[in-house]
C-alpha positions, 0 to 999 in steps of 0.5 A, a space after each residue: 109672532 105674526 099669527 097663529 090659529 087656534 080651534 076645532 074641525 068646524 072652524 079656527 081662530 086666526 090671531 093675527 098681529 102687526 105693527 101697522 094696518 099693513 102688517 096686520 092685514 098681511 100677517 092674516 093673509 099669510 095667516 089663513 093661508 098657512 091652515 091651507 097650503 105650503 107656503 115655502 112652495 109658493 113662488 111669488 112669480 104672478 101678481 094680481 091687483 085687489 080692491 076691497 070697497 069700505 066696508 065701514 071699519 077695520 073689521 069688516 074691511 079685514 073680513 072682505 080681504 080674507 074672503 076676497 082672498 079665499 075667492 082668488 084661491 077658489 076661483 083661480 088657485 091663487 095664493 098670495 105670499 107678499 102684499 103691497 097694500 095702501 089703505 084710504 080714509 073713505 076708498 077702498 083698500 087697494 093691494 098688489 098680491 104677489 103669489 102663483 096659481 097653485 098646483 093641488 099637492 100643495 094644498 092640505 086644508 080647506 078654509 070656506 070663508 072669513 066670518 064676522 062672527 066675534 070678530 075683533 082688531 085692537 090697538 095698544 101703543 101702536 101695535 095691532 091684533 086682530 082675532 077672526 073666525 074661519 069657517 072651514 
C-alpha cells in the first residue's frame, strides 16, 4: 500500500508509506492528490522544476512539499503525477513534477493546506510512514 486517507469533511488524514524519503514524499503527493483529482486522467505531458528550502526536518520539509504543491494546483491547475526528487543534507529539497495543467471536470475534491498539526514520519528497518493532516 503507498497511502491511503482517513477522516471527516474538516479535514483528512494522509498516511503515506515509502521504502526511502523519495518514495515517501511521492507517495504523499500522489496521496493528497488522489482526495482532489483523477489521476488516471492526469497525462505527464508538462514538467515543472520545485525547490523546498530546509525547513529544519523531515516534517516540516514534507509539509512545505505538500503546500508547495497544492499552490501550483491553485495557482496554475497543476497536478503532478511522477516525482524526480533529490534531497541535500543542508539544501533544499529540489524535484522535477511531471504532471499537466488540469481541465475543471477532473477535479471532485478541495484540499486547502498541509498542516503541522500531529504531524508524524517514522522510520523501521528501512521503510518510512508519514501520518499528516489536510485541512480541506
Amino acid at each position: 500500500m503507498k497511502f491511503k486517507i482517513e477522516g471527516t469533511t474538516a479535514d483528512k488524514r494522509l498516511i503515506a508509506f515509502g521504502g526511502s524519503r523519495e518514495e515517501l514524499f511521492q507517495n504523499a503527493a500522489i496521496g493528497m492528490y488522489s482526495g482532489m483529482v483523477d489521476l488516471e486522467e492526469v497525462p505527464e505531458s508538462g514538467a515543472r522544476e520545485i525547490q523546498i528550502e530546509d525547513a529544519g526536518d523531515l516534517e516540516g520539509l514534507l509539509v512545505g512539499w505538500l503546500n508547495e504543491l497544492l499552490y501550483l494546483f491553485d495557482s496554475e491547475g497543476f497536478v503532478g503525477k511522477r516525482f524526480d526528487l533529490r534531497f541535500s543534507e543542508n539544501g533544499p529539497l529540489k524535484v522535477r513534477a511531471y504532471g499537466a495543467v488540469v481541465s475543471p471536470d477532473l477535479i471532485f475534491g478541495e484540499i486547502k493546506a498541509a498542516t503541522y498539526h500531529e504531524i508524524q514520519i517514522m522510520e523501521k528497518d528501512g521503510a518510512f510512514e508519514a501520518r499528516v493532516i489536510l485541512d480541506v
